[in-house]
TISE-108536 format. One record per residue (C-alpha): residue in three letters; x, z, y. Coordinates in steps of 0.2 Angstrom, whole numbers, padded with zeros to 4 digits, always signed. Layout:
N
ALAXZY
...
This chain:
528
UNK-0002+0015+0230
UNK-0010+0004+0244
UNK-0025+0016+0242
UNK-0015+0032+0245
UNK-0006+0025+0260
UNK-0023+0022+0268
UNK-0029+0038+0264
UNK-0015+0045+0270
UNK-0018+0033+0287
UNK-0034+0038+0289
UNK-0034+0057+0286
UNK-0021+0061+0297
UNK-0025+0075+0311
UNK-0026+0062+0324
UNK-0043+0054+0316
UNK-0060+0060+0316
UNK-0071+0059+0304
UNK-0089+0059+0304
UNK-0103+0073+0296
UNK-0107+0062+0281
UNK-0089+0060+0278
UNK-0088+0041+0284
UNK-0072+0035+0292
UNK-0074+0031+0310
UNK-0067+0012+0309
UNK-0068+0014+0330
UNK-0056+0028+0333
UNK-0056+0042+0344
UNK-0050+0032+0358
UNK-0067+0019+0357
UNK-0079+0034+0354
UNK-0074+0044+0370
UNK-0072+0029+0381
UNK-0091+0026+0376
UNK-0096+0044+0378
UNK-0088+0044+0397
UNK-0098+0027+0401
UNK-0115+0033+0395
UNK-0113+0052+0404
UNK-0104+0041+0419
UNK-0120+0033+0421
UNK-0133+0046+0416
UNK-0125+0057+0429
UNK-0128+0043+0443
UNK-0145+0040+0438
UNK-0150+0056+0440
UNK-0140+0060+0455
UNK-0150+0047+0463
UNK-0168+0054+0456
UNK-0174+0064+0467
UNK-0184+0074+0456
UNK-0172+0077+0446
UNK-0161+0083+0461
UNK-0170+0100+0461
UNK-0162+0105+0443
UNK-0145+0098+0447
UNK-0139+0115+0444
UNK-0144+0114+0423
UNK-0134+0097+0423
UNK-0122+0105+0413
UNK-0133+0109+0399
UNK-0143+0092+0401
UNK-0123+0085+0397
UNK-0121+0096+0382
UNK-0138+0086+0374
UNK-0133+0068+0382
UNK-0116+0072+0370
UNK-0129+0068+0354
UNK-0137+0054+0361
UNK-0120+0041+0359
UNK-0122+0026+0371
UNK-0142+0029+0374
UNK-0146+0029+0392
UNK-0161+0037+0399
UNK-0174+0026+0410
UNK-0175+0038+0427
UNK-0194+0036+0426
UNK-0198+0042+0410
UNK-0189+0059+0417
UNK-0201+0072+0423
UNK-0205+0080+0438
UNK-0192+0093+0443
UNK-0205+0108+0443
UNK-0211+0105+0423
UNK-0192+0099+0420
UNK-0187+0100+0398
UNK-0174+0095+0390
UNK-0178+0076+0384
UNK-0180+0069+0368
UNK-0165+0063+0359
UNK-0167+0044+0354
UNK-0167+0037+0335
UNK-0156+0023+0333
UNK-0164+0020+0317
UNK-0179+0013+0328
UNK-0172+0002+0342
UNK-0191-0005+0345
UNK-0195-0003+0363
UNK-0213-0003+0357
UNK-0211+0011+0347
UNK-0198+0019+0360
UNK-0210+0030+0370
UNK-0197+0028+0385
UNK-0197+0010+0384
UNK-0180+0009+0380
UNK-0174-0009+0386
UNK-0164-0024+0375
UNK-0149-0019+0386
UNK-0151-0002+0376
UNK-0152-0011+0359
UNK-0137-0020+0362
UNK-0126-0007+0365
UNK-0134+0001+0349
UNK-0127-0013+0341
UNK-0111-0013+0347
UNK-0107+0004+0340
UNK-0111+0000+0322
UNK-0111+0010+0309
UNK-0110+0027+0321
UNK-0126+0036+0318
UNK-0130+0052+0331
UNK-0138+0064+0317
UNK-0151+0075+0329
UNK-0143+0094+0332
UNK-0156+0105+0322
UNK-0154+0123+0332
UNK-0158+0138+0323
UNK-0174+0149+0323
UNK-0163+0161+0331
UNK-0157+0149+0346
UNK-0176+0140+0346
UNK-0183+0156+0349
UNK-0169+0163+0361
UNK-0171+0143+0370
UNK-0189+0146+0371
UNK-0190+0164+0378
UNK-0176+0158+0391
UNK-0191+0143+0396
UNK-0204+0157+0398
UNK-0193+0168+0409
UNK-0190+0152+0423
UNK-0209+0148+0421
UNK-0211+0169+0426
UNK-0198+0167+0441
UNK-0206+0154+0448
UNK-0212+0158+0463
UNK-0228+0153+0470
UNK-0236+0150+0489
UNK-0246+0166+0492
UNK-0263+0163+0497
UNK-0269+0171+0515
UNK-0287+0176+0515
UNK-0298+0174+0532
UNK-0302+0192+0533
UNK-0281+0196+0536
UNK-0280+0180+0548
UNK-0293+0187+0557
UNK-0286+0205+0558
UNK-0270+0198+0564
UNK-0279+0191+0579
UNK-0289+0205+0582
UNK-0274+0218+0582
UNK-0265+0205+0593
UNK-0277+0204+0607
UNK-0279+0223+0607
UNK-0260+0222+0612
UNK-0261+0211+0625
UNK-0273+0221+0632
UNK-0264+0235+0631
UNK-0249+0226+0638
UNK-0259+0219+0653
UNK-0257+0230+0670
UNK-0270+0231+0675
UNK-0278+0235+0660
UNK-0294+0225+0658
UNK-0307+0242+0651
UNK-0321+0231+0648
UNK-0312+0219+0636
UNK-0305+0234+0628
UNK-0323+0244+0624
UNK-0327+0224+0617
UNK-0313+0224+0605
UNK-0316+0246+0600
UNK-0335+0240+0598
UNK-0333+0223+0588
UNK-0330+0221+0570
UNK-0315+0231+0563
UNK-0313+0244+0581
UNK-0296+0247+0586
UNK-0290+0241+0566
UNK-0276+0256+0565
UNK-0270+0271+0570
UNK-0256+0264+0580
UNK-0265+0256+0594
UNK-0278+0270+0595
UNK-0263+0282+0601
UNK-0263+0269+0616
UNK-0282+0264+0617
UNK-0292+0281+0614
UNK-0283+0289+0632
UNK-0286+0272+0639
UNK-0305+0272+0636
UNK-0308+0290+0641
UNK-0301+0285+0658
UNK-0286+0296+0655
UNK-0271+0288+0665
UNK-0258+0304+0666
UNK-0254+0318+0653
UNK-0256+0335+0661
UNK-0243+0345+0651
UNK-0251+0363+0649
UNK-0241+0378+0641
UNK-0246+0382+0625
UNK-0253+0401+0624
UNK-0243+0416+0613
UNK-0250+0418+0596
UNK-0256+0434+0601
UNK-0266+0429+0614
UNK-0273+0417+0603
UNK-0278+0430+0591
UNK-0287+0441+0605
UNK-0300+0426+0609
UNK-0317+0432+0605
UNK-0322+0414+0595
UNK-0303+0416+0583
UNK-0312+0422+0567
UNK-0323+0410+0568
UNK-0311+0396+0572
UNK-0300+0401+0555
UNK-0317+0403+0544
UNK-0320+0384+0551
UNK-0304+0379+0551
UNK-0300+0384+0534
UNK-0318+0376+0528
UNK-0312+0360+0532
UNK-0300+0355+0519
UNK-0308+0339+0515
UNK-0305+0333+0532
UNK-0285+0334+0530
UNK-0276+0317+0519
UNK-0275+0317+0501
UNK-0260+0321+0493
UNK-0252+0331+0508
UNK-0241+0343+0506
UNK-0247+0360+0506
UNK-0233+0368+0519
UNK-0237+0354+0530
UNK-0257+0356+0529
UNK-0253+0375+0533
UNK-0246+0370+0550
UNK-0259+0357+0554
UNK-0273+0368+0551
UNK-0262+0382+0564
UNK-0259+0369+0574
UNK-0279+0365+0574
UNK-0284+0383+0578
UNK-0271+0384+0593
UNK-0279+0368+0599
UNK-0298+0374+0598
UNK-0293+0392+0606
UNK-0282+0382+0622
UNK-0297+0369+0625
UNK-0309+0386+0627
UNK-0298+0398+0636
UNK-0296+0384+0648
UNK-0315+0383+0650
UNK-0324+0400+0649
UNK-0342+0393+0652
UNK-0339+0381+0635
UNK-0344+0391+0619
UNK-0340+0385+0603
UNK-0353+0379+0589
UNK-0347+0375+0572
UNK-0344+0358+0570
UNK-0332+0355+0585
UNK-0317+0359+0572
UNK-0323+0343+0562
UNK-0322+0335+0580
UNK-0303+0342+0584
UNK-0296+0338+0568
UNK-0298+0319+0569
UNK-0288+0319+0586
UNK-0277+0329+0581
UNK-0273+0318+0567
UNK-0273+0305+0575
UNK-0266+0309+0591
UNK-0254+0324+0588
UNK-0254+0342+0594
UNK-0251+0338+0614
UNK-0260+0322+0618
UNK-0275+0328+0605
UNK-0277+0343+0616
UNK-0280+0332+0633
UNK-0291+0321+0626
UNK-0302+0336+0616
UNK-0303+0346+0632
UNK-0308+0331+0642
UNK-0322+0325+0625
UNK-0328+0345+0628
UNK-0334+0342+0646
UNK-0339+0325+0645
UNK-0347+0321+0629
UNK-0348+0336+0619
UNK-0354+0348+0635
UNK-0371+0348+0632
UNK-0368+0355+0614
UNK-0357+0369+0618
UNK-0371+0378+0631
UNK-0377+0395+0625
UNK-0393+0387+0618
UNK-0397+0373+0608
UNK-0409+0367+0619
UNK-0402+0351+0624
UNK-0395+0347+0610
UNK-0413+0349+0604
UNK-0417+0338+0618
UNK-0405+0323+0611
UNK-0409+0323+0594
UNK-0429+0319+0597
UNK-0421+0303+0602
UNK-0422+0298+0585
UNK-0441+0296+0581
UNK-0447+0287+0598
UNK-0431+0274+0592
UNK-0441+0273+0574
UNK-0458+0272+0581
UNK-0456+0254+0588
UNK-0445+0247+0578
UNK-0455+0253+0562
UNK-0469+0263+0566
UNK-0474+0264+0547
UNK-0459+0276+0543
UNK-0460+0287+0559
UNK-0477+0289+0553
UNK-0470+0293+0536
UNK-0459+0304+0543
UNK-0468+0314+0556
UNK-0481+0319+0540
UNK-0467+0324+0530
UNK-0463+0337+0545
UNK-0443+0333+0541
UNK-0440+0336+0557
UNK-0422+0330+0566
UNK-0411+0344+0557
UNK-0406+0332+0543
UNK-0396+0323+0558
UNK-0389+0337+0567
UNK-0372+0336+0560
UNK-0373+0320+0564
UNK-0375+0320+0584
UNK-0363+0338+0586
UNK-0349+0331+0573
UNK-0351+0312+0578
UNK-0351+0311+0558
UNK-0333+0317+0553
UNK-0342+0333+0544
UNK-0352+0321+0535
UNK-0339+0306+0530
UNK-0328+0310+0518
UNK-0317+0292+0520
UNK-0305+0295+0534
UNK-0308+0276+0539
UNK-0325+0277+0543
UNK-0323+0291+0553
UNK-0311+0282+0564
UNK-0319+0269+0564
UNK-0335+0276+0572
UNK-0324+0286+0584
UNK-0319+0267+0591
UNK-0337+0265+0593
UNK-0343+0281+0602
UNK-0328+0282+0615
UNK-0331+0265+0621
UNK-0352+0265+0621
UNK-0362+0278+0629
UNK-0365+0296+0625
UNK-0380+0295+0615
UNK-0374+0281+0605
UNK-0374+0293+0589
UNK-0393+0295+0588
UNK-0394+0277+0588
UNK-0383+0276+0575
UNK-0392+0290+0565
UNK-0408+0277+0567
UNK-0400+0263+0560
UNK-0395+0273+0545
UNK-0414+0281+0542
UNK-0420+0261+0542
UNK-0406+0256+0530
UNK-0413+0269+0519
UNK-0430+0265+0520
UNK-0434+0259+0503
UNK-0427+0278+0498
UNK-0437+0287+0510
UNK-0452+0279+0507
UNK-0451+0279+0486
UNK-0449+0298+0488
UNK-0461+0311+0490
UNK-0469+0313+0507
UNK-0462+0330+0508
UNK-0450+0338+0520
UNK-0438+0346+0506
UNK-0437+0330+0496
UNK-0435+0319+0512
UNK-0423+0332+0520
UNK-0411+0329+0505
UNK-0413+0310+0506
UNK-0410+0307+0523
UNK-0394+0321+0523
UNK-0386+0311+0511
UNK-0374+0298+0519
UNK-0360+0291+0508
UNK-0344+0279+0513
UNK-0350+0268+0503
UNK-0366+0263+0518
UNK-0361+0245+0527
UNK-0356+0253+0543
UNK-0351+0237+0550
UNK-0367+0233+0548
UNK-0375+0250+0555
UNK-0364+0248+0569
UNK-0370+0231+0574
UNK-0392+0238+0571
UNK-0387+0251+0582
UNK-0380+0241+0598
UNK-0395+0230+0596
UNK-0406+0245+0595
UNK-0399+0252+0613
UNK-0402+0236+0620
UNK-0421+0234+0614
UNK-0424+0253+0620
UNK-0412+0260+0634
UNK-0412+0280+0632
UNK-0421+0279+0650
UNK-0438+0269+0643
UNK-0438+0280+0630
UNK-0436+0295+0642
UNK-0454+0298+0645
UNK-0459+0297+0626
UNK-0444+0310+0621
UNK-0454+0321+0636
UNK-0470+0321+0630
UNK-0464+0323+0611
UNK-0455+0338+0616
UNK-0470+0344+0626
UNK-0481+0343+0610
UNK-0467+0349+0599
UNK-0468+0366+0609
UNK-0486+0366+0610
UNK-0486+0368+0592
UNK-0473+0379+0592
UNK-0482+0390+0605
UNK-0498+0391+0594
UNK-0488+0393+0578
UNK-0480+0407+0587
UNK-0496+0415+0591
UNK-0503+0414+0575
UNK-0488+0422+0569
UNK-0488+0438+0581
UNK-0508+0440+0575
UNK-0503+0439+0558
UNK-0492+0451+0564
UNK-0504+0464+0572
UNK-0516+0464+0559
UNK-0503+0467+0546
UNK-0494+0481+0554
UNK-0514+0486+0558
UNK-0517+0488+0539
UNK-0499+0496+0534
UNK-0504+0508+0546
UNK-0521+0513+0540
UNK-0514+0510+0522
UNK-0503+0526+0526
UNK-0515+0535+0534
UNK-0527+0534+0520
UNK-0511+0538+0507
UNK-0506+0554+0515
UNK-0522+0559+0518
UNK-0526+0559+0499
UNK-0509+0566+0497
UNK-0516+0581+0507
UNK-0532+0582+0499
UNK-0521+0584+0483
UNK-0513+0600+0485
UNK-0529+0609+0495
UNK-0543+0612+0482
UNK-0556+0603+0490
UNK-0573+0601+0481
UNK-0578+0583+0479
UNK-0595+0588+0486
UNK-0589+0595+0504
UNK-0576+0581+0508
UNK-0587+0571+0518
UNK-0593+0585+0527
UNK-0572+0592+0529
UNK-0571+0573+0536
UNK-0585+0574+0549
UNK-0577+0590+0557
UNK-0560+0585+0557
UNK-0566+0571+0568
UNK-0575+0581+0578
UNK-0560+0593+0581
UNK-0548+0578+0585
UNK-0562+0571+0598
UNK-0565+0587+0606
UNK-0545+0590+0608
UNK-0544+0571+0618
UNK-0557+0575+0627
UNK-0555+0592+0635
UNK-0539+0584+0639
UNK-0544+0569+0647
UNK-0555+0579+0658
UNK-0543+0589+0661
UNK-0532+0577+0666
UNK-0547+0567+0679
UNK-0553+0586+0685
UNK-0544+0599+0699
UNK-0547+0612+0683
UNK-0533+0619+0676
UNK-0528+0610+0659
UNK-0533+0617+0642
UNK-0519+0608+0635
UNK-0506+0607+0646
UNK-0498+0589+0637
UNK-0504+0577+0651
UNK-0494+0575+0668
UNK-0504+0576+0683
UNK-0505+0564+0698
């Protein structure tokens, strides 16, 4: 009876009972008090941790683990640093040794263990479903974290660089000297937006003539427009990748109406192919109008000498090249002058200022910095320094003028041309074009002595072939002639001797004729 009634006491709604079926003998009241007093204080500890202030947003489910723990309090230093934050392990009462308690749990711990008695705080064992869905939520805050990005030299310097170009630009007046330094040093003008206000800056261009553009048919009618469009229409490497074809189509119109303005506005200029590969990069760099000024100024001022009706000072320019080679390595000019290359290999180099050469549209640029700020035969300095970087090429190969020729052509983006760029500007301070002035004379001067007898020996070569043809058809039509009269064998000789006889007789009589007051036999030649 007794037994019942404590049954009945102790099963009522209002009592809890634990998960191995043991009464709690404490109550409900006793075990929530304690529960607030332990998360009362863990709360406070870690409130003041400042490590553990960076995750007081998770506090919530750190609370939900501290619910299993009973009394236990956590020592603030065994917690870990707020960036490799985990849950924490859940004590065992069953060992309330601080030496075996890896948090150094102290005696104050151990008496509160005591005083709950017989309550036990059985470890929550989660799921392999929750474990794996706890562990991939772990691995998706360690890929959210966001690290310090790291800032390489090269962008710090590139910063700096594009920031004094625009201080430059900004400064009235504008200091041109500086300007050339920054276009020439490492990296040029950097991008596209400050060559639009540099480039008209280091041509000396200070005000934008705004010239009418001509009719299309007026265009059409220029003498040099077929060969612009064949050009133009050649150069599709030279446009940017990926563009849209309508808008290529208006570029490359917008090219030909910019070549044809630039000669109808100077008659005496005559186009040469290559200026196209010239007009394109201003033009995309630029834009139609201002690309248009600063071509037509570039066509009398640097380009001038190339668009004469002969070649001959370009000719003139491009010999530049081998008294530059011959004292700074006068083992390759050698190699070079016996191969008989010759300076053809770096024409396009010189007319084109390399844009029909380069493929990368950055290196083009890039050397466009360089040849507006420098002077105007910077480009065969340049083409030196490229023949001595590619030295140990021209020099394994044969010493022959096709093999070399197809070396020394060949110039891919993949050359150092920062490097290139800085040979060249110490090449132009060893040798000055005017010291080397008198060498390119006297080159030039033995280059058309040769030519001279080479062409001499080419007009004799001439004479006495046509000499031979001629007596090569005498003889054949003599013989044919011989064929159809029935001539014997015998008397040939003798029908020789007197048809020579007859035809020396004629000229005669009339060369006398001709010097005498007798009347004419033959009446062919005029009298004084």
């Amino acid at each position: 009876m007794e037994g019942g009634i404590v049954n009945h006491v102790f099963q009522s709604p209002g009592n809890d009972i634990d998960d191995e079926g043991q009464i709690d003998t404490f109550g409900n009241v006793a075990k929530k008090t304690m529960k607030q007093t332990a998360n009362d204080n863990i709360e406070d500890e870690l409130v003041n941790n400042t490590c553990v202030q960076k995750k007081i947003e998770d506090s919530k489910e750190l609370n939900e683990v501290l619910d299993y723990k009973g009394a236990s309090e956590l020592d603030s230093k065994c917690l870990p640093d707020g960036d490799q934050f985990t849950e924490p392990e859940i004590l065992d009462p069953n060992v309330p040794d601080k030496e075996d308690d890896p948090c150094g749990s102290s005696g104050e711990d151990d008496t509160k263990l005591k005083l709950a008695g017989k309550q036990q705080v059985e470890p929550v064992v989660n799921s392999s479903t929750e474990e794996e869905i706890s562990g991939e939520n772990e691995k998706k805050v360690r890929r959210r974290k966001k690290r310090p990005k790291t800032v390489d030299q090269a962008s710090i310097d590139r910063q700096k660089k594009m920031q004094e170009i625009q201080d430059v630009l900004s400064s009235s007046p504008i200091d041109i000297e500086k300007l050339r330094e920054l276009a020439v040093g490492d990296g040029g003008l950097v991008k596209d937006e400050l060559r639009r206000k540099a480039w008209p800056r280091l041509m000396m261009i200070e005000h934008m003539e705004v010239t009418p553009k001509p009719t299309l048919d007026v265009v059409k009618a220029h003498k040099d427009y077929n060969q612009v469009v064949l050009d133009v229409n050649r150069s599709l490497k030279r446009f940017p990748p990926g563009i849209d074809d309508d808008y290529r189509l208006v570029l490359m119109d917008q090219l030909t109406t910019l070549i044809i303005r630039v000669l109808m506005k100077h008659p005496d200029l005559h186009y040469y192919q290559g200026f196209h590969d010239v007009a394109i990069t201003f033009l995309l760099v630029m834009g139609e109008d201002v690309g248009f000024e600063l071509v037509e100024k570039l066509a009398v001022t640097h380009l001038c000498d190339f668009m004469r009706p002969t070649m001959e000072k370009t000719t003139y320019y491009l010999t530049y090249l081998y008294p530059i080679l011959k004292r700074s390595d006068p083992k390759l000019h050698q190699f070079l002058i016996d191969s008989g290359v010759g300076t053809v290999f770096c024409l396009p180099w010189l007319i084109t200022w390399f844009a029909h050469t380069l493929s990368d549209y950055r290196n083009v640029v890039r050397l466009y910095d360089f040849f507006l700020a420098t002077p105007y035969l910077m480009p065969m300095y340049i083409a030196a320094a490229i023949v001595l970087k590619k030295k140990e090429d021209i020099l394994s190969g044969e010493c022959d003028m096709a093999m070399q020729h197809f070396i020394l052509s060949q110039v891919p983006d993949t050359l150092p041309f920062e490097e290139i760029l800085i040979e060249a500007n110490e090449l132009h301070n060893l040798y000055p074009p005017n010291t080397l002035q008198e060498e390119v004379d006297e080159f030039i001067k033995k280059k058309n002595e040769e030519e001279a007898i080479e062409r001499q020996l080419l007009v004799d070569r001439r004479k006495k072939f046509e000499a031979s043809r001629r007596v090569q058809y005498y003889r054949d039509l003599f013989h044919t002639v011989t064929g159809y009269i029935p001539i014997p064998p015998a008397q040939t000789k003798m029908i020789v001797k007197v048809a020579f006889f007859a035809i020396t007789a004629y000229f005669a009589t009339s060369l006398y004729s001709y010097y005498s007051e007798s009347p004419s036999l033959f009446a062919f030649a005029p009298r004084q």
